[in-house]
N, C-alpha and C positions, 0 to 999 in steps of 0.2 A: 816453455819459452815465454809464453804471455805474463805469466807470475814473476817470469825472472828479471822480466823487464819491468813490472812495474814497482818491482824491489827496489832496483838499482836505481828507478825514479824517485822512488820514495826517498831513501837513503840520500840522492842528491839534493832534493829539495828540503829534506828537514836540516843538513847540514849548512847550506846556503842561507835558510832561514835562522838557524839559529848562528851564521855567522855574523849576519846582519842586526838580528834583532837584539841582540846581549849586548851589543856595544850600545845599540839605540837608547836601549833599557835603561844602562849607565848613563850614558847624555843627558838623559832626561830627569834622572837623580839628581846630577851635577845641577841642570838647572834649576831645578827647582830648588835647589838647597841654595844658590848663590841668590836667587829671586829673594829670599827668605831673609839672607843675611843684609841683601841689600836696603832693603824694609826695615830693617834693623838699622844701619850706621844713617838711612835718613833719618828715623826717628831720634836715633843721639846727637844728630846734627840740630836738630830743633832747639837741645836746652842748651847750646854750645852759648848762642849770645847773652845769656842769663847769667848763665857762671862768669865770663869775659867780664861782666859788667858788678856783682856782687856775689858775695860769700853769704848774705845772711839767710837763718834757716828760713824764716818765717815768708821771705821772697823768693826762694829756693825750693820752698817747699809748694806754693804756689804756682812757681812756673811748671811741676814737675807734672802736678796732678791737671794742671792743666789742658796738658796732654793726651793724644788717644792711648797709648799704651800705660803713662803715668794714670790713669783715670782705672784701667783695667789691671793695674797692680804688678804690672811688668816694667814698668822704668823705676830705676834707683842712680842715684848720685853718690857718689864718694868722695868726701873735700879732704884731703889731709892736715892735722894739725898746722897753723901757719909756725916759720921759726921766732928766735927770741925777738931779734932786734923786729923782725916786720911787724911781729904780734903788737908791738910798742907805736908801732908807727900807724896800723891798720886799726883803722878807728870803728868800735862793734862789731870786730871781728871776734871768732868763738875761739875759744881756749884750745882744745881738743878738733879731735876729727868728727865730722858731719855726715850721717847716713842717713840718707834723706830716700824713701819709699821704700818697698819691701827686695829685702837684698838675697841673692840665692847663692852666689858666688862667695868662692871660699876670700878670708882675709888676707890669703897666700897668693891669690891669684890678681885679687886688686892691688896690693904693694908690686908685684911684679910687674904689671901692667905701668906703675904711676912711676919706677925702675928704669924700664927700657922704654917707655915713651911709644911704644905699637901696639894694637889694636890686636886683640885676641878672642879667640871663643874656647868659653870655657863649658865642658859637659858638665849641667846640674841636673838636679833630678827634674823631669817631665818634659828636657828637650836641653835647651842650649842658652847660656849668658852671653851676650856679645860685650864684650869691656872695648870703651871706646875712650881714650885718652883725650884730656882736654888743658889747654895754657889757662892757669888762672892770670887775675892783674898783680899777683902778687909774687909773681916766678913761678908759684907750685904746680904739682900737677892732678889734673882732680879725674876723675871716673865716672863713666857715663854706663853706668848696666843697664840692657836693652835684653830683658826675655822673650825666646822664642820655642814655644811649644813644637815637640814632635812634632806633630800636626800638621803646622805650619813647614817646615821645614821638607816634606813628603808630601805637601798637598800638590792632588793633582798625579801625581808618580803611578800609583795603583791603575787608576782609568786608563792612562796611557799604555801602561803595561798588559791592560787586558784588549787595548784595542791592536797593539803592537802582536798580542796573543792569537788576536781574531782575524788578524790578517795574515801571520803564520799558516793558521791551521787552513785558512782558506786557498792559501798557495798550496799548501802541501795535497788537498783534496784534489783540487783544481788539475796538478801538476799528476796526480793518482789515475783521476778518472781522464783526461789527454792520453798518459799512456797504457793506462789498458784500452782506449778505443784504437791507439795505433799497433799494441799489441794482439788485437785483434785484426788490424786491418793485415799487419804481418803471420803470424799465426793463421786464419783461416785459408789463404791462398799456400800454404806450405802444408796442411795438412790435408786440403784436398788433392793435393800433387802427391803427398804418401799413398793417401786412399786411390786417388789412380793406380801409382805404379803397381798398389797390392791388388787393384781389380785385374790389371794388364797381366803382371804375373799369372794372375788365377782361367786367363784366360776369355776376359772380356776383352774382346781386341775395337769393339766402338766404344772403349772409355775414351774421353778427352776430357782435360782440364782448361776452364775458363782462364785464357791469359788479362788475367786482373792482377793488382797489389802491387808491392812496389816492385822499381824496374831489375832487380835482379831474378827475383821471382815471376815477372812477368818474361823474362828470359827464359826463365828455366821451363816456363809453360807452354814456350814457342818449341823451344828444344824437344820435351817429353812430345807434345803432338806428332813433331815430325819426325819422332823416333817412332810413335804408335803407329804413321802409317806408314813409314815404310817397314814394318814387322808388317803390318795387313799387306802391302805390295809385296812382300818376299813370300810369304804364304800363300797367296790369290795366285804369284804367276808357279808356285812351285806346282798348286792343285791343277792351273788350267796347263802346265806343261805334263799334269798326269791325264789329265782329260782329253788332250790333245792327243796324244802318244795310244791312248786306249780306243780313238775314234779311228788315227790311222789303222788301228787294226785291222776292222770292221771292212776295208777293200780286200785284203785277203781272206776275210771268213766269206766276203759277199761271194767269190771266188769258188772257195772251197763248199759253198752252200750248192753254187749252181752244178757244180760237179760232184755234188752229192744227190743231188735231182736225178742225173742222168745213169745214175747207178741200176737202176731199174729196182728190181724185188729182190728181198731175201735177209738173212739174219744180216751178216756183214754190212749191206749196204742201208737196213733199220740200225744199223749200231752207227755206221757214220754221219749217218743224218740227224742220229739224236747227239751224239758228242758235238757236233756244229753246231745244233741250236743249242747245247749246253753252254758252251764256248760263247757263242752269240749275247746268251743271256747274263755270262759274266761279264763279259765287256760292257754290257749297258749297264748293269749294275757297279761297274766302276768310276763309269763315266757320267752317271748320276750320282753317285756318293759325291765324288771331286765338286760337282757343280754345286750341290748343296749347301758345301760347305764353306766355300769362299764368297766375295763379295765381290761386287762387279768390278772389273778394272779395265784401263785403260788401252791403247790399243796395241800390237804385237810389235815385236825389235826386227825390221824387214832386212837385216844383214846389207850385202854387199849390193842383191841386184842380181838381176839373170837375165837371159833372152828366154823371154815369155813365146816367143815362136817354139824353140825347141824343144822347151818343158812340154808344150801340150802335143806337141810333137809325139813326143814319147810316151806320154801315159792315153794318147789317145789310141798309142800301138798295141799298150797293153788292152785298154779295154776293147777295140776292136773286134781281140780275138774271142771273147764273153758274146760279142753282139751279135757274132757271128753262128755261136752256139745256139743262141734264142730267136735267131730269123731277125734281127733288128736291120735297118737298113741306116747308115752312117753316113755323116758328110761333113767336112773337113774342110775350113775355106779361111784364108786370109794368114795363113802359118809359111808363106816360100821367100819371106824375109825377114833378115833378125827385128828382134822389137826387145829393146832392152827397156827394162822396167825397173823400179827401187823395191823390189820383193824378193826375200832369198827365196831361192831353188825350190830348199823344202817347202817353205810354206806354200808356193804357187802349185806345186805339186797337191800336199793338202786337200787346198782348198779345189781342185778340179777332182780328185779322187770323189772328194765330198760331196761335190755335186752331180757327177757321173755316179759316184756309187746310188744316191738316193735316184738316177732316175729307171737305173735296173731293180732297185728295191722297192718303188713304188707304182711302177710303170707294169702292163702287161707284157708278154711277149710276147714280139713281133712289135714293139713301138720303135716308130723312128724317132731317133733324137737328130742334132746336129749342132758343130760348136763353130761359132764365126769370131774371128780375131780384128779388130777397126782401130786404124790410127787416127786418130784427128789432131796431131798435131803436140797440143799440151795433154793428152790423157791417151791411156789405150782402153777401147773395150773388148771385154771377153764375153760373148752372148750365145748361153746354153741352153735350148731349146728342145723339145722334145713334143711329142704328137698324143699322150697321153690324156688322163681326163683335166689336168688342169689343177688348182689350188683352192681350195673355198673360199680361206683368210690369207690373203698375202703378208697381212698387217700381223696379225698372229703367229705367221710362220717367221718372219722377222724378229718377231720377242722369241727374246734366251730363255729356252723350255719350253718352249709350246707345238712344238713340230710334231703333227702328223699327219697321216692323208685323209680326205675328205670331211674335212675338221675334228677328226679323231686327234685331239693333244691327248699328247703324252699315251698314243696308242704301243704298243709292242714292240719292239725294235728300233721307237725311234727315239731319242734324247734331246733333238733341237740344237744340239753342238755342230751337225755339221754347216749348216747355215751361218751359224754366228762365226766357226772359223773364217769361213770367207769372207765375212760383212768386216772381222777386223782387220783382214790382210788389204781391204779394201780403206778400210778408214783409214790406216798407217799411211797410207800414200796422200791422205788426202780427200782420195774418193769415195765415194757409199754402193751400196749394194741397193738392186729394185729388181723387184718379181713380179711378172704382167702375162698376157696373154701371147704367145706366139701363133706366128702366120702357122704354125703348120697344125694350131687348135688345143695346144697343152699349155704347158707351162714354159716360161721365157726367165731365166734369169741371168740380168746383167750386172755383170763385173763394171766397175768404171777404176780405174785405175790411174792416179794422178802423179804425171811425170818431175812434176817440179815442186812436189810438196803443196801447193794449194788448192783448194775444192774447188771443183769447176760452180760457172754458172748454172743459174736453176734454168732459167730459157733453153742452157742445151743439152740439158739431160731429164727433160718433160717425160711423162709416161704415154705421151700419146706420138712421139715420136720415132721413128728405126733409125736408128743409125746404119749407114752403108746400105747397100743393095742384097737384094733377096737373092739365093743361089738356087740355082736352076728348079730343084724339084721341088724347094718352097714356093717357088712361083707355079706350079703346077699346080697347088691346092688355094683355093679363097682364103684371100685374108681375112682377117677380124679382129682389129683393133681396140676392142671392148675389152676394161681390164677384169675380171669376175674372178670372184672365191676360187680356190681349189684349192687342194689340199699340198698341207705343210712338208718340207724336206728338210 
């Protein structure tokens, strides 16, 4: 494309140039050749008063050579024979005709000239005769030969021609090197837009191309961007709706683990305790592939909306009966009115499996937890709570991948997804997620959940502050407000 353009410049500019120059070229021919002749009929104009006045050689021949041209042997005179009766009357006039300097013109061309009475140029050898007609006092008509050398006639012609040459060739370079620089300026943004598309193909999904060059192609570089990322967003939510889907698992195997516990001894109940953790450790290892491979995005599609009273409702029914298996003691507070929220079903679902699942997987047993529901108005919170050892890195449990307990990341069993699920079913609305110390000595993590799409103030969602009132048997233990490590969920 860069060569084809500076073809096609080429091509226009030398025909341009040489549509102009070739006529120029001619013009300057033309003039200089009429300069030439001009030079000439003044110089015949000089002996014109001399003839007017006598015929004789010897005053004839003196006014000739007088002359700057008659001196350099280019002017000649021609008197024709006078007739009979003026020969008689014209007193010292010559018999015959009078060639007076050195003559180059043919005798055919001077009687022609002294014939028709016009001014003629005749080609002699080394350039040109100009024959200039002249009135004698005697009627006749006499001839004024004025030689002009080539020379003369093309002086000057050659230089013009090579500067007319040099100005040519300077447009044509001129005209080369403009568009190979725009050639390039088009060319380079169109051939990193190839080499994108061939990287994106091959699988590099952070290619992007600089939107530079001109604005058709800086179109096409806004287009390709926004095509590479939404290929990254259509892949990112494919991998985190596979991550997601392989964490919901993980309530049911936590399930099916704890009722593998109570199997007691024996072959059957060694085979189902290892099929579970076989199971277990597929699941993590799917849900760590997924996470690896995608790139972080943005926050979850929260559907239609649900009453967050009854979801927790209900999966707190489920897990109850678990809590009940492990001596845990439960408490359930702020769920005996609807609370509709902009979170679908599933996800709010999710995101409480995820955080009740991690507190029977990371908790002893016999740990009391407890979940509180608080409206305030523009946000609901959801505040999970548990009596367990606590968090080490809050801040660490919040980064995607780093979940595990007593700052074991990336310990056994844990992936760090089920955290992040709830932090984005939190951000979708608006609000964010915080992990702090609870009154009953564990871990505390608060949902905020933002009713109208915007994030609450920072003043009223501080870490050192509770929202709502403590329920009975947290009030039973000392508070402690101190936020401190513990280990990740």
């Amino acid at each position: 494309m860069r060569w084809a353009l500076v073809k096609v410049c080429l091509a226009v500019t030398a025909m341009v140039v040489i549509a102009f120059a070739v006529p120029l070229g001619l013009v300057i021919r033309e003039m200089a050749s009429d300069r030439a002749f001009s030079d000439a009929e003044r110089q015949a104009g000089a002996i014109a008063p001399t003839l007017s006045i006598t015929t004789d050689r010897e005053e004839l021949t003196r006014a000739v050579l007088s002359t700057e041209p008659g001196d350099r042997g280019h002017l000649a005179v021609h008197v024709p024979a006078p007739g009979k009766a003026r020969a008689e009357d014209a007193e010292g006039a010559e018999d015959g005709p009078l060639d007076i300097g050195t003559r180059r013109a043919t005798p055919k061309d001077v009687a022609t000239v002294q014939e028709d009475g016009r001014a003629s140029i005749a080609e002699v050898t080394g350039g040109f005769a100009l024959l200039q007609p002249t009135a004698l006092s005697t009627g006749e008509i006499a001839v004024v030969e004025v030689f002009v050398p080539e020379g003369e006639v093309s002086n000057g012609v050659a230089t013009a021609w090579l500067m007319l040459a040099g100005v040519g060739v300077a447009l044509i370079v001129g005209s080369v090197a403009v568009a190979d620089r725009l050639g390039v300026r088009m060319v380079q943004p169109a051939q990193r837009l190839a080499g994108a598309a061939q990287d994106l193909g091959e699988g590099r999904l952070g290619t992007r191309v600089p939107e530079e060059g001109p604005t058709e192609l800086r179109s096409a570089a806004v287009a390709f961007n926004s095509m590479a990322d939404q290929v990254v967003q259509l892949l990112a939510n494919e991998r985190e709706l596979a991550a997601d889907l392989s964490h919901r698992l993980r309530t049911p195997l936590t399930v099916l683990r704890l009722n593998a516990a109570s199997l007691g001894e024996g072959p059957a109940a060694e085979q189902t305790r290892a099929a579970v953790q076989q199971l277990e450790h597929e699941v993590d290892t799917i849900i760590r592939t997924a996470r690896e491979q995608r790139p972080q995005t943005q926050g979850v599609q929260t559907g239609a909306g649900c009453d967050a009273s009854e979801v927790i409702r209900e999966r707190m029914g489920f897990w109850s009966a678990l809590a009940e298996d492990e001596g845990r003691e439960v408490r359930l507070a702020g769920v005996d009115r609807t609370v509709r929220i902009p979170v679908a079903r599933p996800e709010l679902a999710a995101a409480l499996d995820a955080l009740l699942g991690n507190v029977f997987r990371h908790t002893p047993e016999g740990t009391a937890f407890a979940v509180d529901v608080h409206h305030s108005g523009d946000a609901v919170i959801v505040l999970v709570s548990d009596a367990g050892p606590g968090i080490d890195d809050p801040k660490a449990a919040l980064a995607r991948g780093a979940s595990g307990r007593d700052g074991a990341a990336g310990s056994v069993g844990s992936t760090g997804l089920g955290l992040d699920i709830v932090r984005r079913v939190a951000e979708s609305t608006g609000g964010d997620l915080r992990i702090g110390r609870s009154v009953l000595g564990g871990t505390e993590v608060r949902i905020w959940i933002g009713l109208h799409g915007s994030r609450p103030e920072r003043g009223r969602r501080g870490h050192g502050r509770r929202v709502g009132r403590r329920t009975g048997w947290q009030r039973r233990r000392e508070p402690r407000t101190a936020t401190g490590p513990g280990p990740q969920h």
